[in-house]
N, C-alpha and C positions, 0 to 999 in steps of 0.2 A: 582616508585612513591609511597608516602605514603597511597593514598586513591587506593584502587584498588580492584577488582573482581577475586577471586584467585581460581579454584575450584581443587586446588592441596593437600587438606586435605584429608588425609585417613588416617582411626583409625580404629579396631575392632570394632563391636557393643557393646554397653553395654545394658541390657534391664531391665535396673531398672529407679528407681525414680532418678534425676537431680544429687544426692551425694552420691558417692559407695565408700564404703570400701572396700583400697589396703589390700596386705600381711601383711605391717607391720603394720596397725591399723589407719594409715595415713589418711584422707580425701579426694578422689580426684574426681574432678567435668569430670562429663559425657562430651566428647567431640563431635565437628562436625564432621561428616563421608559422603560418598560418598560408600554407600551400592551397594551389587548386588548378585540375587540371582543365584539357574539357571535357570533361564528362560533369563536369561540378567540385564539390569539396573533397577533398582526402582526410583523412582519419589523421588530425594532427601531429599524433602520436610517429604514426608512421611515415609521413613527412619530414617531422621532424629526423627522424631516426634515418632517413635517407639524405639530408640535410648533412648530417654528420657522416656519411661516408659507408653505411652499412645497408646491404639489401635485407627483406623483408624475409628472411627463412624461419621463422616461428609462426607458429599461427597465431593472427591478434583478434582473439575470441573471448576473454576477458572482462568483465563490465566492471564499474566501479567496487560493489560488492562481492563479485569474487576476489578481487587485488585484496581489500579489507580484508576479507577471510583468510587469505593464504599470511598476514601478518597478524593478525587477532592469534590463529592458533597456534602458528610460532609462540608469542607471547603466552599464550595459553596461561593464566593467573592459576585455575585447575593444577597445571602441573609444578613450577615453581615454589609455588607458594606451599604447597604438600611436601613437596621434595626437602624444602629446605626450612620447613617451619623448628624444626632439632633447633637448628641455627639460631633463627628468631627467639627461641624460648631461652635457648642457652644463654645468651646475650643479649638481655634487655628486658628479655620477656616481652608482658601486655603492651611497655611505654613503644618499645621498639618496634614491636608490629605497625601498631597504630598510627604511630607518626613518625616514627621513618619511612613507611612506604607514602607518605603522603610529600615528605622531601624529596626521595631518592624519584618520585614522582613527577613531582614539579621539575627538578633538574633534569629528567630526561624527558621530558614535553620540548625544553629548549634546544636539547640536540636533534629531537625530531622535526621541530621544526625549520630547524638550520637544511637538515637536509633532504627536506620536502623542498626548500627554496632552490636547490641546487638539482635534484631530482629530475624537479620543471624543467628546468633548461636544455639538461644532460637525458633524456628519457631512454635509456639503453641497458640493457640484460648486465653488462658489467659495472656498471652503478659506481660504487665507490671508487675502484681502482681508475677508472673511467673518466669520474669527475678530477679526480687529483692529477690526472694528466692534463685536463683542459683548464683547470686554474690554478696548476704551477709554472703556468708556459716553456716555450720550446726549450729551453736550457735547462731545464729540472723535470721535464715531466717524463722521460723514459724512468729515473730513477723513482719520483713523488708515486709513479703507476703502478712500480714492480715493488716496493714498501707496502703500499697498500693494499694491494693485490694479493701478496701472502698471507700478509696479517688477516684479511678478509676471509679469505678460505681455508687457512687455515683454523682461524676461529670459529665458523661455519660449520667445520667438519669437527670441532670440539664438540659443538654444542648439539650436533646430531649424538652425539658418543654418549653425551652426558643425558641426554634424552632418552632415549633409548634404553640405556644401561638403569635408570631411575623406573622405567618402565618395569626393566628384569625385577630388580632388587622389590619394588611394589606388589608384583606379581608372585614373589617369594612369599612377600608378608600375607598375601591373600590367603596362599596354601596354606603357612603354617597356621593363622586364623581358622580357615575352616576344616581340619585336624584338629584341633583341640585346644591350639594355641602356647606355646612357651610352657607355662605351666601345665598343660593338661597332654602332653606327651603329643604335640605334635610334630608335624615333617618338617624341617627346616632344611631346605636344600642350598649343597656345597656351590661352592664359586664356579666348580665344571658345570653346576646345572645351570647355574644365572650367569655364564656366559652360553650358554648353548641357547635359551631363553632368549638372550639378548641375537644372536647371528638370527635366531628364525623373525625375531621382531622384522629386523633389518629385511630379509626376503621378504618380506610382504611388501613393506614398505618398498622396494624396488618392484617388485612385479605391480602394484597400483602406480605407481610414475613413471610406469613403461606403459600406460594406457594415454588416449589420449587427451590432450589438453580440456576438450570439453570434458569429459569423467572426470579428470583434476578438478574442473572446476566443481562439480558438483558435488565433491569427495570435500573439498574449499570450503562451500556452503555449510554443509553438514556439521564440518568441523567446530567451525563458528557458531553457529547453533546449540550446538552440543553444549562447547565449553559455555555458552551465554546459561541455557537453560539452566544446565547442571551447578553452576555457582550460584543462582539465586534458589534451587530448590536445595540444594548442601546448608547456605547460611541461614535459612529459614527452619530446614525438616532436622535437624544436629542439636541445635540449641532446643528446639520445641521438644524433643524428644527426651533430651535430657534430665533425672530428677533431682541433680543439682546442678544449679550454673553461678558463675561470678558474679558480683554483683560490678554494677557501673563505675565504681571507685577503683577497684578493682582493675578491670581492662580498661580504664581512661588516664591511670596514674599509678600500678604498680612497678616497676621497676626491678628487676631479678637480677640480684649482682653474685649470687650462689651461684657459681658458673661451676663449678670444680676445676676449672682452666687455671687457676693462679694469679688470676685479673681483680682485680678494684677498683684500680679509676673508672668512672662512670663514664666518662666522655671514651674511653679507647674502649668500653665496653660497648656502647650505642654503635660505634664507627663499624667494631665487628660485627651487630646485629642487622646493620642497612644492605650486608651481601645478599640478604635472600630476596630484599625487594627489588636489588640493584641488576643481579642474576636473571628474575624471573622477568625483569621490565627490560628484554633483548631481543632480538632477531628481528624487530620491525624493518630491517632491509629487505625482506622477501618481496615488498611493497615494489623498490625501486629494481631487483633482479628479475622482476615479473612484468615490466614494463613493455618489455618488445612483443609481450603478448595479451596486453590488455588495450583495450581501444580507449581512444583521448588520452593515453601515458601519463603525457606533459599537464594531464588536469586531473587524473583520476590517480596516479600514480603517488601524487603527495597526500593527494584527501586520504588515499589507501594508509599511509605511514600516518598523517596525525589523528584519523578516526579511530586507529587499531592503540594507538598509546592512550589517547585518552577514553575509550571506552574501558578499555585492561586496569588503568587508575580506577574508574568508580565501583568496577563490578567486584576489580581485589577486594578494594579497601572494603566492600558488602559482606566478602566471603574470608577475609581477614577477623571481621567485627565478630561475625556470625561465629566461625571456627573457636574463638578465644571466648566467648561467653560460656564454652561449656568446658573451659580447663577452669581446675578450680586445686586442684596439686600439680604443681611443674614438674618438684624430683621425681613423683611415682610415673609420670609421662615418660620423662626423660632416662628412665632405669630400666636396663638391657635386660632383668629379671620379668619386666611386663610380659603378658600374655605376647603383645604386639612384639616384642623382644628390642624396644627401647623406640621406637620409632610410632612418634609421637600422635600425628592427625589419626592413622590407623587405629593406636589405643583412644581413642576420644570418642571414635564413630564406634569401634566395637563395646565398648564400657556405656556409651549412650543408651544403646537399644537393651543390653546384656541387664541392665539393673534395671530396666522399667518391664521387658519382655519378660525375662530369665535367660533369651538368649542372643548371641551376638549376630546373628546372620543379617540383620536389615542395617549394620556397621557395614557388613561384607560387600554389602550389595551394593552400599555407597563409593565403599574404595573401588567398587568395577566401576562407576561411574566415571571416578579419576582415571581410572586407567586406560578407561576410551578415551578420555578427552585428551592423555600422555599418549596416548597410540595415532592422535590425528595428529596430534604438536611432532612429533617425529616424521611423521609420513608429509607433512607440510614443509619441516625444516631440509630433508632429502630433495623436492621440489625444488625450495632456494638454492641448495650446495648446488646441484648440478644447473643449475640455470649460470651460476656463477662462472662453475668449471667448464662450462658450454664458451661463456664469452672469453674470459682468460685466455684459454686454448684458442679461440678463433683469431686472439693478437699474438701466438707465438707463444707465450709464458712458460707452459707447462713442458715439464718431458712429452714427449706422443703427441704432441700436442693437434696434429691431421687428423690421431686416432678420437681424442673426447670432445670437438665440436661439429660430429656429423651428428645429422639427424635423420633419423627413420622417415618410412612414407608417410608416418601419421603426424608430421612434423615435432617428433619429442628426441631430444638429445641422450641418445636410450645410451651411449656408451658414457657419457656423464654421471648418468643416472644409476649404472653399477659401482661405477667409480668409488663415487661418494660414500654406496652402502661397504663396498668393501673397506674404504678406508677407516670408516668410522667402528665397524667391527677388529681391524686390526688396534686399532688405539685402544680400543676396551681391552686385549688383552693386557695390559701393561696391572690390570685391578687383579691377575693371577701371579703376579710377583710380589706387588709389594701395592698395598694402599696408596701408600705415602707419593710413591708414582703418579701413582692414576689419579689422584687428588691435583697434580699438580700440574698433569697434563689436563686434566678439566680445567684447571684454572683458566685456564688461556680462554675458554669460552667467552668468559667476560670480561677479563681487562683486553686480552687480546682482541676483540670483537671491536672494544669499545675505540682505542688507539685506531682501528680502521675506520671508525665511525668520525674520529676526532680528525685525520690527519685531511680530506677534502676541504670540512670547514675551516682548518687553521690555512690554509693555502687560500680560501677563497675572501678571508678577512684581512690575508696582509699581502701576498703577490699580485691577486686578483680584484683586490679592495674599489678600485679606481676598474680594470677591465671590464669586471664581470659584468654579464648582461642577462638579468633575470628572466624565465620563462612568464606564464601564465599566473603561477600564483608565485607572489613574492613578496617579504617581507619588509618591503618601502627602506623609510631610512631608519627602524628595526633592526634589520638584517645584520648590520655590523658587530651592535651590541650585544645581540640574542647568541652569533657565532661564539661573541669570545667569554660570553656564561654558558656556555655548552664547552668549550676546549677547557675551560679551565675547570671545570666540573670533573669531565674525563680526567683532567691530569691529576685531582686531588683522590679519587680516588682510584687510581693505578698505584699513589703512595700508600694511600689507607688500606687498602686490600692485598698488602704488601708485607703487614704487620703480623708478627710473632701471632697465635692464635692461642699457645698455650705457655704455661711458666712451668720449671724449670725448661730451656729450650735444648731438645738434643735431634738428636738424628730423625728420631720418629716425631717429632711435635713439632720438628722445623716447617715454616710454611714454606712451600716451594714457588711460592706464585711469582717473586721475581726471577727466579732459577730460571721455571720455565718460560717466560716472557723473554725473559733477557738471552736465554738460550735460541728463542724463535729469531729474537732482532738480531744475535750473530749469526743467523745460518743464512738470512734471509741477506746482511748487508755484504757475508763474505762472496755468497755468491753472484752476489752483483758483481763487488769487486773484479773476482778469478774470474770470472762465466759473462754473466748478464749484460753488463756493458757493453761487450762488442758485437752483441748481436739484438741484441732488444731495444725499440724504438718508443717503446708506448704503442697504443693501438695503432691499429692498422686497417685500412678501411676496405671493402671488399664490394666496394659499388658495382666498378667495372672486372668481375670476375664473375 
């Protein structure tokens, strides 16, 4: 078969950096191996990882299912799918949910599994920026490493922002719910208090990822647990509960073109409804940033990224189905006057129990539900960013760069780890000037993320096409095709997520998402330019130090 699990690679070791010079001057890229010393086997993972030029300063205490966990709850369907169901409803409604998260699905199954294929090979804490250095080769890969590399953590640290910050603004609706609600004179706290909300998120989340790697992991486990249990008791106990629900016609083929946006066309409506599934189905990189610490990397490391995409596909589309049998009015969802003050799953859960109860607390209880399972997806996605900014920093990249890839005696990269949460609290202030802002720098969480995600597989289908040399699992003569319906998936929508969101377009309804993309790729290519270039190589190996 073309997709398969092979561990019949054996090479000599090589112990330098990703590209070694043959006899006759020739280029040739470090390959996968299957090491052993005498003592017996090594942990391939880490082999591997010594293979490529790097010692062993992480602890690799990790099993297959902790890696899975730490990209499951990134992904978190829990949080996505709640955060941004307004979206869905606003744009498309039922039809949108429904089958667009089942496309926007399918098309990122193919990016995951592009880069599970590349993963294998490449099994190291810096992942993306990592692999685009090893299959742009030596004339492009300082540059193909420091593009990627930005785009990577800095979308990273978007998407901590927007996690987190969704967490704040959820945690609001909880309050103002159990006060009285919108109508019934309850507390609705200002932007000083949901950011204050938001910085203490963020300390927790740093004081749990300054423990060590084992307690991560089992902080991992839980996580995954959590969001699994919680989506299938949400899409079951929501609808049961309910004393009206949609009928099947209904959620299988209604279509909601009442946006109040100024939109019509049905297609540019759909295109703007696939953000929420497109958003919520991201971070499965934590899989291959979490590599240097999980054992068997090179095998367990991709199972990590395609088991967490495709389990996050079935259990959404459970907790998508579930959540929409019990909308049965859009505009009264979608209207700032609701009790929930327009934010939609909240009024669905609190209106469920409130009309069959008389009251809304077993709504309440469920949105705490989400809220753990947004509070483990943040404190999971903190873990990524600085696992990221651990490896970045240990090739040079970063300012300070001596300062964020030490690591404590419990081997966790603890100045990383505040890095991250400072950074991403600093980005949330931008939601105290101007929405419009802060919208746009969240943007970047998904197109930007995604460009990072795209730019290793476009290098490894046409530079690397003929080089590359697959790990463990690999996608046979698959791999080409599969690359280049994953790049060009990203690329359509970088342009679709691009588009105007509302009519008349003016200052405030302008979408910023290329503003702020295109503003990331000048700052990132100027300073290549001025800066980067004459000091930065691409990784850097650190065997013999």
């Amino acid at each position: 078969m073309g997709l398969s699990f092979s561990l019949s690679l054996s090479r000599s070791p090589q112990r330098n950096m990703g590209w070694a010079r043959g006899h006759g001057g020739e280029e040739n890229m470090v390959l996968p191996s299957q090491v052993q010393n005498g003592n017996g086997s090594v942990d391939t993972g880490q082999a591997r990882l010594r293979e490529l030029g790097y010692k062993q300063e992480l602890k690799r205490d990790l099993s297959v299912l902790s890696n899975f966990a730490f990209s499951f709850s990134i992904i978190s369907v829990l949080t996505g799918i709640t955060t941004l169901y307004n979206t869905g409803l606003t744009y498309g409604g039922p039809v949108v949910l429904v089958y667009g998260w089942l496309i926007a699905g399918a098309f990122t199954m193919f990016v995951g599994l592009s880069m599970a294929e590349i993963c294998s090979s490449y099994p190291t804490s810096g992942g993306l920026y990592y692999w685009s250095a090893m299959l742009a080769g030596p004339d492009w890969a300082p540059f193909a490493s420091w593009l990627t590399g930005w785009f990577n953590i800095v979308g990273q640290w978007a998407v901590t922002t927007s996690i987190d910050f969704s967490l704040a603004k959820l945690i609001q609706v909880i309050i103002l719910l159990s006060t009285g609600g919108k109508n019934g004179g309850g507390y609705t706290a200002s932007k000083y208090v949901v950011i204050a909300i938001h910085g203490g998120i963020l300390l927790l989340h740093a004081f749990i990822n300054s423990l060590p790697i084992s307690w991560l992991s089992l902080f991992g486990q839980l996580a995954a647990a959590w969001n699994l249990v919680g989506v299938f008791v949400l899409m079951i106990l929501i609808p049961t509960v309910a004393t009206e629900t949609a009928s099947p016609k209904f959620v299988f083929t209604y279509f909601n073109t009442a946006n109040g946006e100024g939109i019509s066309s049905k297609v540019y409506i759909f295109v703007l409804g696939l953000l929420m599934s497109q958003y919520t189905l991201s971070g499965y990189d934590a899989s291959a940033h979490m590599t240097e610490e999980t054992k068997s990397a090179d095998i367990n490391g991709p199972k990590g990224i395609i088991s967490a995409i495709g389990i996050s596909i079935l259990v959404g589309w459970g907790y998508l189905l579930g959540i929409t049998f019990a909308v049965t009015d859009i505009p009264s969802l979608l209207n700032t006057d609701n009790d929930a003050g327009g934010y939609a799953i909240a009024e669905v859960f609190y209106l469920a129990f409130k009309r069959r109860y008389g009251s809304g607390a077993g709504g309440i209880i469920c949105l705490g539900v989400v809220a753990v399972a947004i509070f483990f997806c943040g404190m999971s996605s903190i873990t990524s960013n600085s696992r990221m900014a651990y490896a970045f920093s240990r090739d040079g990249a970063m300012p300070l760069s001596s300062l964020w890839h030490k690591v404590n005696k419990q081997d966790v990269p603890i100045n990383a780890v505040w890095l991250s949460a400072f950074i991403a609290f600093c980005m949330a202030l931008t939601s105290l000037g101007s929405s419009v802002a802060f919208q746009a720098m969240v943007s970047i969480a998904t197109i930007g993320l995604y460009i990072a995600y795209a730019l290793p597989i476009f290098f490894r289908i046409t530079l690397a096409r003929k080089s590359f040399t697959p790990g463990p699992f690999n996608l046979g003569r698959y791999g080409v095709l599969i690359g280049w319906i994953a790049v060009l998936w990203v690329a359509t929508i970088s342009v679709l997520f691009s588009l105007p969101v509302t009519y008349p377009i003016t200052d405030q309804t302008l979408n910023y998402t290329p503003v702020a993309v295109g503003g990331l790729l000048l700052l990132t290519v100027s300073s290549w330019i001025i800066s980067g270039r004459h000091w930065f190589k691409g990784p850097i190996t650190n065997i013999n130090n």
